[in-house]
C-alpha positions as CSV (number, residue, x, y, z in Angstrom):
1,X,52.7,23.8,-72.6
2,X,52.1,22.5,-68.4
3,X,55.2,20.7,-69.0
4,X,57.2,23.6,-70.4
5,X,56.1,25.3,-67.1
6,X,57.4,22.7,-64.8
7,X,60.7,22.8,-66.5
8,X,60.9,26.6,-66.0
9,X,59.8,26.9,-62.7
10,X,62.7,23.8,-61.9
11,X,65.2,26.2,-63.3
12,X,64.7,28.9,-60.6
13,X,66.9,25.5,-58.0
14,X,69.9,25.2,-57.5
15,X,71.6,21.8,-57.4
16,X,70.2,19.7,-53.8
17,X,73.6,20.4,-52.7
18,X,73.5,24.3,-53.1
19,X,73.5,25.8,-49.8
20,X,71.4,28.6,-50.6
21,X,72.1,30.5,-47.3
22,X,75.7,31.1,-48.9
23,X,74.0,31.7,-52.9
24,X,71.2,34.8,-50.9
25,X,73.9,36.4,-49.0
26,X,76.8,37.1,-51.3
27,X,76.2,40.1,-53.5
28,X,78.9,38.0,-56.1
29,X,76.6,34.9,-55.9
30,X,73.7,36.4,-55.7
31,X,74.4,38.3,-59.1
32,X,75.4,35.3,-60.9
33,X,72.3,33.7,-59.8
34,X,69.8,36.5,-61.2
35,X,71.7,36.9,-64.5
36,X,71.0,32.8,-64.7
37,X,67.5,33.6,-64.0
38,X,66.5,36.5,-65.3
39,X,65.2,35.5,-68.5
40,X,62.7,33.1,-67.1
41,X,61.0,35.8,-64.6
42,X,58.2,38.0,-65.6
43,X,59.0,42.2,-64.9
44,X,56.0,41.9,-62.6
45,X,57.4,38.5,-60.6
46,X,55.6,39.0,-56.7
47,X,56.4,36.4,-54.5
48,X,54.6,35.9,-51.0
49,X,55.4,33.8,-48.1
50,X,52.2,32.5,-46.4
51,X,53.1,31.7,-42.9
52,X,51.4,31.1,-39.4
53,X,48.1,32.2,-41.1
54,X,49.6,35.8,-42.6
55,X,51.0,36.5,-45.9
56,X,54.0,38.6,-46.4
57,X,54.7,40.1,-50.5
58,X,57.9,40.7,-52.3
59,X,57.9,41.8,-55.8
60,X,61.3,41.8,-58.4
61,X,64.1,39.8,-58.3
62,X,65.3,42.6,-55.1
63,X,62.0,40.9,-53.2
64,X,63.0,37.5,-54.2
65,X,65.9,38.1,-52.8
66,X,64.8,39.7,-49.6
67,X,62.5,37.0,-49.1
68,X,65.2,34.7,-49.6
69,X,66.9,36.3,-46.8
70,X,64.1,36.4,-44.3
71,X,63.4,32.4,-45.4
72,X,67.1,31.7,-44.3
73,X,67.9,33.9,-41.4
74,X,67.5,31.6,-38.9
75,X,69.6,29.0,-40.9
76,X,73.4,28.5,-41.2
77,X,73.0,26.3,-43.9
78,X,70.0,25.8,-46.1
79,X,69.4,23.4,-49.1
80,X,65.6,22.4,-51.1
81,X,65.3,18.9,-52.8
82,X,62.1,18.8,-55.4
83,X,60.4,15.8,-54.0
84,X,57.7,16.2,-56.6
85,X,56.2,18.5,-59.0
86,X,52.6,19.0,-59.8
87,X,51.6,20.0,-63.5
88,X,48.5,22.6,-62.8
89,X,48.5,23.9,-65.7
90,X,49.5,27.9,-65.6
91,X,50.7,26.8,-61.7
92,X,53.2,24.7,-60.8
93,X,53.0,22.8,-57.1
94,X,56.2,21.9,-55.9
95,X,56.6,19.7,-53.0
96,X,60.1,20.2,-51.8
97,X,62.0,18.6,-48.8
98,X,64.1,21.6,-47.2
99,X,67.2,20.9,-44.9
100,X,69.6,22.4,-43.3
101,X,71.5,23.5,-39.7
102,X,69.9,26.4,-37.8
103,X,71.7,29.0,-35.9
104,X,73.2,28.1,-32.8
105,X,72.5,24.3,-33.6
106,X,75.0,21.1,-34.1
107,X,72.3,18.9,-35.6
108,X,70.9,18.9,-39.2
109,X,67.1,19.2,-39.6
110,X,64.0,18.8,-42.7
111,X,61.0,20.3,-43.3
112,X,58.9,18.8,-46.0
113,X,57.4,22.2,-47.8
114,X,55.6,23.6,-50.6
115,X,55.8,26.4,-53.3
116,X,53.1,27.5,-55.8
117,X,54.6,29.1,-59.0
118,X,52.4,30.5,-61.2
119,X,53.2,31.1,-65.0
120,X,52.4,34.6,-67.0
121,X,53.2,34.8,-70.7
122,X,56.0,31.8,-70.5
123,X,57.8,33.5,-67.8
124,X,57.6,33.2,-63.9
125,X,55.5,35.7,-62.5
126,X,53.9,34.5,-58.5
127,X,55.5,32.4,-55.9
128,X,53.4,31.4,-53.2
129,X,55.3,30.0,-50.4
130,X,53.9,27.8,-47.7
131,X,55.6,25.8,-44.8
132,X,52.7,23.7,-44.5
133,X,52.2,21.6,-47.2
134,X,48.5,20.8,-46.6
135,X,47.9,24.3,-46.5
136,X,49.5,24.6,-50.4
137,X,47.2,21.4,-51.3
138,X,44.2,22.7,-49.9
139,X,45.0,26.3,-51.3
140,X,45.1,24.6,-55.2
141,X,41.8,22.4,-54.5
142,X,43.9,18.5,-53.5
143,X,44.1,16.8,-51.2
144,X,47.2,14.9,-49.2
């Protein structure tokens, strides 16, 4: 079943070369995206983004979205390649390599991040997000 959980959680991405910046802020997109997605995500669905030692919640696919739109704010473009997924059972551990062009900036920059999904009666109900990944390791008991 850990494996069936990996391959739902990977449906959530868009293609590497998705900008997502474009996909969060068009209503059009945006719409296309959650009926795409909809099915996989649990009525509950909470997301929180764990950053600088706080922890800010979203619930719904509305406060996926709204996180989505705090995450890329600062951006101009924004793109996530899956560098590697971790089978935890009911959690997924992704370990993605984020890139993209901030606002008021030429130059192309990467983050290597992390994102705990966790699984609730087959459907996708917690995203924990974490820009450090040791932080994400250490918060699911491995180590770098």
């Amino acid at each position: 079943m850990s494996q069936e959980n990996v391959e739902l959680v990977l449906t959530l991405f868009l293609a590497p070369d998705v900008d997502y910046v474009e996909v969060v802020g068009n209503d059009s997109l945006w719409e296309d995206y959650v009926e795409t997605v909809a099915p996989s995500v649990h009525p509950d669905f909470e997301c929180a983004n764990h950053e600088f030692g706080g922890e800010k919640r979203y619930t719904g696919l509305d406060g996926l979205r709204a996180f989505m739109l705090d995450w890329t704010a600062p951006w101009v473009t924004y793109r996530i390649d899956t560098e590697k997924a971790i089978d935890l059972g009911e959690r997924v551990l992704l370990l993605n390599r984020d890139r993209g062009r901030r606002v008021g900036s030429m130059q192309e920059v990467e983050g290597r991040l992390a994102a705990l999904w966790t699984i609730f009666d087959g459907k996708i109900a917690r995203l924990d997000a974490y820009q450090d990944r040791h932080e994400a390791l250490k918060a699911v008991g491995l180590e770098e």
